[in-house]
VOBA-1610 file (N, C-alpha, C; in pm, whole numbers, padded with zeros to 5 digits, always signed):
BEGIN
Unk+00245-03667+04263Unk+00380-03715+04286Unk+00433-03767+04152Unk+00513-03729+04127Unk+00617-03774+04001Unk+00697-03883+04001Unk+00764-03911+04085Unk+00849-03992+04107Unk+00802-04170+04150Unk+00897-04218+04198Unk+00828-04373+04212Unk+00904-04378+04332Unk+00793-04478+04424Unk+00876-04463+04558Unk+01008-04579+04598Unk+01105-04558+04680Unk+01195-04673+04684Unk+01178-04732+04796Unk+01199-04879+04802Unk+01165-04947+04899Unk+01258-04912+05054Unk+01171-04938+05152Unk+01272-04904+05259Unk+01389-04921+05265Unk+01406-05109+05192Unk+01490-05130+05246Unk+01606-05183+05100Unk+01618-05099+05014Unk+01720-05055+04891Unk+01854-05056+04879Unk+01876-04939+05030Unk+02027-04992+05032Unk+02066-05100+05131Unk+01968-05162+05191Unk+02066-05303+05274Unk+02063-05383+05185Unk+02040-05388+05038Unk+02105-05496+04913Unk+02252-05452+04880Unk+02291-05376+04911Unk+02443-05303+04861Unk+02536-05306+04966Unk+02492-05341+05116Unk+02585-05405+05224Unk+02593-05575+05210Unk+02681-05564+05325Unk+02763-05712+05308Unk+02662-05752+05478Unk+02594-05863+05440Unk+02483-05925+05525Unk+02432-05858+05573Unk+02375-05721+05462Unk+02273-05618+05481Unk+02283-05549+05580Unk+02368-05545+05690Unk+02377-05463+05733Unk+02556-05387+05778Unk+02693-05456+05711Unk+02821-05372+05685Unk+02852-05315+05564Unk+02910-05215+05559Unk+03001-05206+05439Unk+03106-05255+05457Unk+03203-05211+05372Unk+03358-05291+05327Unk+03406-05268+05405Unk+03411-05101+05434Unk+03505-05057+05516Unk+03454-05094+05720Unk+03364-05101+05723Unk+03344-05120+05866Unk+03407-05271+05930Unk+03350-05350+05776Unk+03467-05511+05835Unk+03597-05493+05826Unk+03651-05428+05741Unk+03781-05392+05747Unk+03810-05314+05891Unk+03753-05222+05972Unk+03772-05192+06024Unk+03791-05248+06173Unk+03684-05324+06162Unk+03654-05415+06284Unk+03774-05551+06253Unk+03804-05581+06150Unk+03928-05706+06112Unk+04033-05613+06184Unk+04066-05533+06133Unk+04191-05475+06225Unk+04226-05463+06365Unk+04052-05404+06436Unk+04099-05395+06598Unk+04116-05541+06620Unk+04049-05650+06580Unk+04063-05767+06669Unk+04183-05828+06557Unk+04253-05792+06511Unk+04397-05790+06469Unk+04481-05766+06546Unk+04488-05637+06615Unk+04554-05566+06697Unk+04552-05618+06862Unk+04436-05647+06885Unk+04392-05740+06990Unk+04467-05855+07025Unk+04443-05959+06932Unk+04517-06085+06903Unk+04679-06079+06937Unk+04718-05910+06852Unk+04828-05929+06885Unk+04892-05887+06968Unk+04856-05777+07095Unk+04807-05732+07168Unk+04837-05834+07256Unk+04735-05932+07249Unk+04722-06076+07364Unk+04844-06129+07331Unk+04905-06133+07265Unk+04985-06275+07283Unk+05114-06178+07327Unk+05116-06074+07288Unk+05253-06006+07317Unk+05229-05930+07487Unk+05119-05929+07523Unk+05118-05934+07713Unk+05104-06012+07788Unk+05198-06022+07898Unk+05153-06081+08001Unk+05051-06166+08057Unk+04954-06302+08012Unk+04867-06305+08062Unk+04776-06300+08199Unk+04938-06246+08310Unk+04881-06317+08450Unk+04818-06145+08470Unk+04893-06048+08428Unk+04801-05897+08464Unk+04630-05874+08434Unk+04567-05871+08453Unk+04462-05896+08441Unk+04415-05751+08358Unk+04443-05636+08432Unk+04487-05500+08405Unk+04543-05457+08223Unk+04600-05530+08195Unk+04679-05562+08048Unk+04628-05639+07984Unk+04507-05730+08018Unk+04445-05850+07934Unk+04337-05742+07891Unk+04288-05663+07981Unk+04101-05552+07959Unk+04210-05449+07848Unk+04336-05391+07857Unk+04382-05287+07762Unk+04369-05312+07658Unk+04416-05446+07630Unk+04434-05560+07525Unk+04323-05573+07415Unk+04229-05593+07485Unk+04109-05642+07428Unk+04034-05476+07380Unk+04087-05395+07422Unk+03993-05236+07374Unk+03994-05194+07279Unk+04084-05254+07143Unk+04085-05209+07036Unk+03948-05314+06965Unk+03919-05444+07005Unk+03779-05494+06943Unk+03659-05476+07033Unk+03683-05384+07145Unk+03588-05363+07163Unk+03526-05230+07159Unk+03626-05146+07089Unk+03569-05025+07047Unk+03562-05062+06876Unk+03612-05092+06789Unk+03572-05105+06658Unk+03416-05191+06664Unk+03406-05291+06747Unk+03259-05361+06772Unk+03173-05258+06827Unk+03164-05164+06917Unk+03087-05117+06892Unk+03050-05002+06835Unk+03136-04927+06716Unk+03131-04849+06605Unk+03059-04902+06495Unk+03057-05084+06504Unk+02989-05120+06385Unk+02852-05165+06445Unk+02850-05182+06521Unk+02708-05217+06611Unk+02635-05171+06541Unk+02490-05246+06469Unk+02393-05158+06400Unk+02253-05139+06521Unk+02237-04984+06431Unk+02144-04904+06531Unk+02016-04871+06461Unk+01938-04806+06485Unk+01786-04819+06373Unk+01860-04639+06302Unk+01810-04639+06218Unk+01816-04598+06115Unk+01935-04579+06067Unk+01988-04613+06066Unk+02185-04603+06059Unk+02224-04763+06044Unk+02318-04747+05915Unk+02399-04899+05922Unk+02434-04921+06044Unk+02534-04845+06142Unk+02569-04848+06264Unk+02640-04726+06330Unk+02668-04706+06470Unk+02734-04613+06503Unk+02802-04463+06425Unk+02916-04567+06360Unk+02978-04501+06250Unk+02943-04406+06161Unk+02827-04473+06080Unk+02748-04407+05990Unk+02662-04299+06093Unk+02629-04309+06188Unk+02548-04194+06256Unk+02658-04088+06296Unk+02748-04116+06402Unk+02869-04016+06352Unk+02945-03980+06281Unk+02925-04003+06172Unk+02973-03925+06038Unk+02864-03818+05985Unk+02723-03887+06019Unk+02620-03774+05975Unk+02629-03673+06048Unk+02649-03707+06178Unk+02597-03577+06281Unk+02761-03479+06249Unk+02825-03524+06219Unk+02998-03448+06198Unk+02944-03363+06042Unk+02906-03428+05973Unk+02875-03389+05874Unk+02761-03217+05878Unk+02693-03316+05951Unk+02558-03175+05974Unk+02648-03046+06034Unk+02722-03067+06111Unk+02770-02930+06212Unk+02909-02845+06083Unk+02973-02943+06006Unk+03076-02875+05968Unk+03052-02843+05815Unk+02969-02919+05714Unk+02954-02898+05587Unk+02835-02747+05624Unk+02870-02693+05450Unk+02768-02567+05480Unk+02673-02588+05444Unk+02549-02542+05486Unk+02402-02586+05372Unk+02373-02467+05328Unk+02340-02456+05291Unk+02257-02353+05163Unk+02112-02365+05158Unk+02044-02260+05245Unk+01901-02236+05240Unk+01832-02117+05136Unk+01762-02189+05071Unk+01670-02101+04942Unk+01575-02025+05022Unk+01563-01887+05052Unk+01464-01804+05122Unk+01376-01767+04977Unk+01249-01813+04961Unk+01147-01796+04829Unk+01055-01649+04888Unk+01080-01613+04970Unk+00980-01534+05038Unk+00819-01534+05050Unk+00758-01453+05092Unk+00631-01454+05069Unk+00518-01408+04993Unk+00648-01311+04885Unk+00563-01291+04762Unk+00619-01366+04642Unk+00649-01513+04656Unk+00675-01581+04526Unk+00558-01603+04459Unk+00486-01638+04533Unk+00356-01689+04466Unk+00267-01586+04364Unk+00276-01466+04463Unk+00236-01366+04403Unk+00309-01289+04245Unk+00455-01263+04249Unk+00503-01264+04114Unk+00502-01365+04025Unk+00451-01509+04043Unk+00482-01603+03932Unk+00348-01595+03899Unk+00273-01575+03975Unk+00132-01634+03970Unk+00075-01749+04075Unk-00031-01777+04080Unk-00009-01876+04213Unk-00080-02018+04182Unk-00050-02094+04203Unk-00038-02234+04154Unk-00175-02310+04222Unk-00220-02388+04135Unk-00343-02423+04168Unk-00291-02597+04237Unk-00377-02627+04319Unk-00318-02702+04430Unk-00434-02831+04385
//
């Protein structure tokens, strides 16, 4: 092995209380922004309009919700969006590489 290994846990020094980025508090500041304002601009006696109210922090909360191997939600659906629509590019080496280079002692 060539390389040096990195610690598990590397990038939760580069989040904000190791486990947000910038943008996910920003994100989550906004729904319960919207919420707040939301509440004060409905009705409180509908009960119906108080649960509508409240759905913008409770869907940004649980987008940031952290999950095991993933900062949170977010970051896992962005990977899996990622996997289906970016292209990958697979190297086929075949089964006579070894044989034209020569074959590598192990």
């Amino acid at each position: 092995m060539n390389g040096y290994l990195v610690p598990a846990n590397a990038k939760k020094g580069t989040l904000i209380f190791n486990i947000f980025r910038p943008f996910d508090l920003i994100m989550f500041g906004i729904g319960a922004f919207v919420s707040l304002l939301l509440l004060v601009i409905v009705d409180s006696n509908d009960s119906i309009m108080v649960l509508v109210s409240c759905l913008p922090v409770a869907i940004t909360g649980l987008l940031v919700v952290p999950i095991p191997n993933y900062h949170n939600v977010l970051c896992a659906i962005q990977s899996i969006y990622r996997f289906f629509v970016e292209k990958r590019n697979y190297k086929w080496r075949g089964w006579c590489f070894y044989e034209k280079f020569g074959k590598e002692d192990k």
